[in-house]
C-alpha positions in Angstrom: 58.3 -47.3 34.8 56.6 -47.8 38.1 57.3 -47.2 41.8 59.9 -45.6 42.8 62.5 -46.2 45.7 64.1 -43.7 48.2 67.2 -42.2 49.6 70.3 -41.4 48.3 72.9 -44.3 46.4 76.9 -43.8 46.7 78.2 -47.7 46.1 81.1 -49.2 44.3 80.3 -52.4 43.1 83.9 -54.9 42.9 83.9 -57.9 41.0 86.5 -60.5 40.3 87.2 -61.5 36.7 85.7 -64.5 37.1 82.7 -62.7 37.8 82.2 -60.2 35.7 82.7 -62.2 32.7 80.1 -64.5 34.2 77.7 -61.6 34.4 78.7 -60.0 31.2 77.7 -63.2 28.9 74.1 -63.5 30.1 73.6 -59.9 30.0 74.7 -59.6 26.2 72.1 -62.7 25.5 69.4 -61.1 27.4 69.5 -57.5 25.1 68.8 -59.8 22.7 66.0 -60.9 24.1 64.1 -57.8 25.8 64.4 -54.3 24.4 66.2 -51.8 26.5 63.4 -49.7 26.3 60.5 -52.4 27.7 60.2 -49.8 31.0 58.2 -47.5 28.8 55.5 -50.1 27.3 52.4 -50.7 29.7 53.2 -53.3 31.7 51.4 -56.8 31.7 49.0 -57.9 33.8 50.1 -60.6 36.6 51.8 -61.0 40.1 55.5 -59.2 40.6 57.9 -58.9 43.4 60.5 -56.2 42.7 63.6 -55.8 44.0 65.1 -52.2 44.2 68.7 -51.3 45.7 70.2 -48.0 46.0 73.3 -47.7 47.7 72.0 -47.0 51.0 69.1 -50.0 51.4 66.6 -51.5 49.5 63.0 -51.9 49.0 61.0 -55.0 48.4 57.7 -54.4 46.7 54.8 -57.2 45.9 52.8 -56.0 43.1 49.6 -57.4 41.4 48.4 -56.1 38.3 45.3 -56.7 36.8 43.2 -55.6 33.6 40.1 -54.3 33.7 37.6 -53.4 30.4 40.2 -54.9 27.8 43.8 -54.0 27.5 43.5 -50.0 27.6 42.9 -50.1 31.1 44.6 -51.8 34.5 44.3 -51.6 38.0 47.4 -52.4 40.6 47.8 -53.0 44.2 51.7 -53.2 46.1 52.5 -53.6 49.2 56.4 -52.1 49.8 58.7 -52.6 52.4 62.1 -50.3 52.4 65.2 -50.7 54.8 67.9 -47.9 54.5 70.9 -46.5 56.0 68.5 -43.2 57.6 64.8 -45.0 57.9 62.5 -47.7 57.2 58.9 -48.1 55.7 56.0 -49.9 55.1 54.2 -48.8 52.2 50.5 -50.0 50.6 49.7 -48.6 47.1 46.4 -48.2 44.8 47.2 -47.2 41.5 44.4 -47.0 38.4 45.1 -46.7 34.8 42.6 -45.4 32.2 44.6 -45.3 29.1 47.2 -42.7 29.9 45.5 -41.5 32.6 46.7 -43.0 35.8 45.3 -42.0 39.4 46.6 -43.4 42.7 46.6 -42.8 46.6 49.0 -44.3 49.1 49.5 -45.1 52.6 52.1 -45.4 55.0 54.0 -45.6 57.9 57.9 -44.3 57.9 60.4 -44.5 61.2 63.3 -42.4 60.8 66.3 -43.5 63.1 68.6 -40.2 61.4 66.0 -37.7 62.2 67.5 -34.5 62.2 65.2 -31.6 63.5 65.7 -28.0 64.0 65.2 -25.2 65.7 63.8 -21.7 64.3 66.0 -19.4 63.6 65.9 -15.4 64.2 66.0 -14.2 61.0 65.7 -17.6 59.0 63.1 -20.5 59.1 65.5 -22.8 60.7 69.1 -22.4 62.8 72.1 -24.3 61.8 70.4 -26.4 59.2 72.4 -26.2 56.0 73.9 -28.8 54.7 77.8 -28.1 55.9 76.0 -27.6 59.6 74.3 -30.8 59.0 77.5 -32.5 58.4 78.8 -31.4 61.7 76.0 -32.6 63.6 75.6 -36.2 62.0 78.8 -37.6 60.5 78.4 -40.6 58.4 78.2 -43.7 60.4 78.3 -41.3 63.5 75.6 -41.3 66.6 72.4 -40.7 65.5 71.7 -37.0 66.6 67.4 -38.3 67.0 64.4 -40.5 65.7 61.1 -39.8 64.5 58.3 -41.7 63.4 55.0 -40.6 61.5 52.5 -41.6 59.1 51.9 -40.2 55.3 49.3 -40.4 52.9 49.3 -39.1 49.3 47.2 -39.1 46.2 48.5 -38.8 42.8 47.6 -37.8 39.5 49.7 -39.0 36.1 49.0 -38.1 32.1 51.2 -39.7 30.1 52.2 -38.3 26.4 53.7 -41.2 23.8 54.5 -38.4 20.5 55.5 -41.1 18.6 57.9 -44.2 18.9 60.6 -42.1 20.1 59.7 -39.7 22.6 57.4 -40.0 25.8 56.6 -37.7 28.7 54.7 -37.9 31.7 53.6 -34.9 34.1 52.5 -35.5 37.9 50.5 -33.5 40.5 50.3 -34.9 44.0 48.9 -34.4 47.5 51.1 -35.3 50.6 50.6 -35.2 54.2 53.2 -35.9 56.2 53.2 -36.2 60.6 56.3 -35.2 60.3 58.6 -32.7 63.3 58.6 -29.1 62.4 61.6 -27.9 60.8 62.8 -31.8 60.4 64.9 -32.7 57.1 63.4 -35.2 54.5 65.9 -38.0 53.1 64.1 -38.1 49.9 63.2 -34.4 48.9 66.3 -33.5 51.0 65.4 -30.6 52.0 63.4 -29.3 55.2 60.0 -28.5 56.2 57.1 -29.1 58.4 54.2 -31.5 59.1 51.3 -31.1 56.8 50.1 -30.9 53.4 53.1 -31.1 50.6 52.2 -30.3 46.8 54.2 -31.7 44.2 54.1 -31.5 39.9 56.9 -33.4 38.5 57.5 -33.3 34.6 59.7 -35.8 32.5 60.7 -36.1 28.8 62.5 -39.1 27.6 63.9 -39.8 24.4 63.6 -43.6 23.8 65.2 -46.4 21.7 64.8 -49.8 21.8 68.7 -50.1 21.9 69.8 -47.8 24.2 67.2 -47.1 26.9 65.9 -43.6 27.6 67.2 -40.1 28.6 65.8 -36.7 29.3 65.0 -34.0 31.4 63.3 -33.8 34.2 62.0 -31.0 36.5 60.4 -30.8 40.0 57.9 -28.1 41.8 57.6 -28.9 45.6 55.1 -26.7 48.0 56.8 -27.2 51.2 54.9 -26.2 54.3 56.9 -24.0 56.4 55.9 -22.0 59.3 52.0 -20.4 58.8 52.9 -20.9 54.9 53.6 -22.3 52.2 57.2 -21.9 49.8 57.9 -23.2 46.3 61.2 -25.1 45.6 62.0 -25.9 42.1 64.6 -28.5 41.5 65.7 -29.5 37.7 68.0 -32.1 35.9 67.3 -34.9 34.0 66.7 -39.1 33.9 68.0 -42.1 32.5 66.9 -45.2 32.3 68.2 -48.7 30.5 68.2 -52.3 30.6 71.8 -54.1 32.5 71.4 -57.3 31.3 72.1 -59.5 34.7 68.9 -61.3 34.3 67.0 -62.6 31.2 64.3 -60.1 31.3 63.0 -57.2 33.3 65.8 -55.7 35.1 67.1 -51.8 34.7 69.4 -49.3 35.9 67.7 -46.3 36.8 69.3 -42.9 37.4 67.4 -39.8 38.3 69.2 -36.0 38.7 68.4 -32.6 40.3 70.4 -29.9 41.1 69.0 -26.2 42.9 71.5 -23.6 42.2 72.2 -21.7 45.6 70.1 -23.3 47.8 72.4 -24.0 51.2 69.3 -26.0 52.9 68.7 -28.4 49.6 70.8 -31.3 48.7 71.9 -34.7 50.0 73.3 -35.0 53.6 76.8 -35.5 52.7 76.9 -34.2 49.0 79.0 -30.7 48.9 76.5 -29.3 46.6 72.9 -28.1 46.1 71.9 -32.0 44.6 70.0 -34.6 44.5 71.1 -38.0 42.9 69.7 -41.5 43.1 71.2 -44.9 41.2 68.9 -47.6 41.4 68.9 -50.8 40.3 65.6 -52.7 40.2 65.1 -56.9 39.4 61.3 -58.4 38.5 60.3 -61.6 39.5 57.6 -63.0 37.9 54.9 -65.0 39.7 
């Protein structure tokens, strides 16, 4: 599955039965027609516009994808643009594949207009920054408490692992620098550091079938920069993936998961709890 959108998603989606049954029909003729699964094959080569939302915003993505030396190999260049509830971005991407081998580097500029920035604390790295004092400070459709803007730039590395028809895997390592404020609360990592240089390893399993989708778990290693340092925040939970069936082909429902057990910095603005969830729901339009 490629690209990947931000923030968090809370929505409730209410249809009329008009509507529904409207949706439903198509979709049940369309898993018929495109396995549930198709996310996990390499995609083919062409011109795609992608349309992610998650609750919060959305992103727009225009993707080109072209193979090189036969069909083992491809090379893709998107351009992204994302508009949610905390920020905005503008996003170009370089991604090459060498069989399961994939390396990529990307640009971009972000404006944050929910920045919320800290100060250092006396005996802490940051005061009044947990999530039930972050609450306080910027209530849901409240005042902005600040805005930021900064550039980021990051390069990638991804192996994938097919075992057999059934089960995939994927592990990433990445570089990120980020002109962030000091002590200033990401939207998508939800948690808090400073500008510079952020490591990341990401690993995934899924367990695949062409009826069903995918499922599996997934764990995350993040080297935040903090102060004159650098500290290691692992986050784990799992992923799920499927085909919804409101389009003919090449939509999905994507749901990703990650909880940090007594962490009072990590989690999502207004969650209660040490998490991280994102629904997302992605349409392909082919050119």
């Amino acid at each position: 599955m490629t690209g990947r959108p931000v923030q968090s998603a809370r929505s409730t989606l209410v249809f009329a039965s008009c509507a529904a049954l409207a949706l439903l029909w198509p979709g049940a003729q369309a898993r018929a027609q495109q396995r549930q699964d198709y996310m996990f094959d390499f995609q083919p080569e062409g011109t795609n516009l992608l349309i992610d939302y998650f609750g919060t915003g959305a992103m727009l993505t225009l993707e080109q994808r072209q193979r090189i030396y036969a069909e083992s190999n491809d090379f893709t260049a998107a351009t992204t643009v994302v508009a949610a509830y905390p920020l905005g971005e503008a996003v170009a991407r370089l991604d090459l594949r060498i069989l399961f081998l994939s390396l990529g580097g990307t640009l971009a500029y972000r404006a944050v207009w929910r920045d919320l920035s800290f100060e250092p604390g006396e005996d802490s790295y940051c005061e009044d920054c947990d999530r039930v004092a972050r609450r306080r400070r910027d209530s849901l459709f409240g005042r902005s408490p600040g805005t930021d803007s900064y550039p980021y730039a990051e390069l990638r590395g991804t192996l994938l692992f097919p075992f057999n028809d059934y089960v995939v895997a994927a592990t990433t390592g990445a570089l990120r620098y980020e002109g962030r404020r000091d002590r200033s609360y990401d939207w998508f990592y939800t948690s808090i550091y400073d500008r510079g240089v952020l490591g990341r390893w990401e690993t995934q399993l899924y367990v695949k079938h062409r009826d069903w989708g995918g499922m599996g778990p997934y764990l995350q290693l993040l080297s935040l920069p903090r102060g004159s340092q650098h500290e290691t925040q692992w986050a784990f939970g799992f992923n799920a993936v499927t085909r919804l069936g409101l389009l003919p082909r090449n939509d999905l429902l994507f749901l990703t998961f990650l909880i940090r057990p007594g962490d009072g910095i990590y989690g999502q603005h207004n969650y209660f709890s040490p998490v991280r969830a994102l629904l997302i729901y992605r349409m392909t339009v082919e050119f």
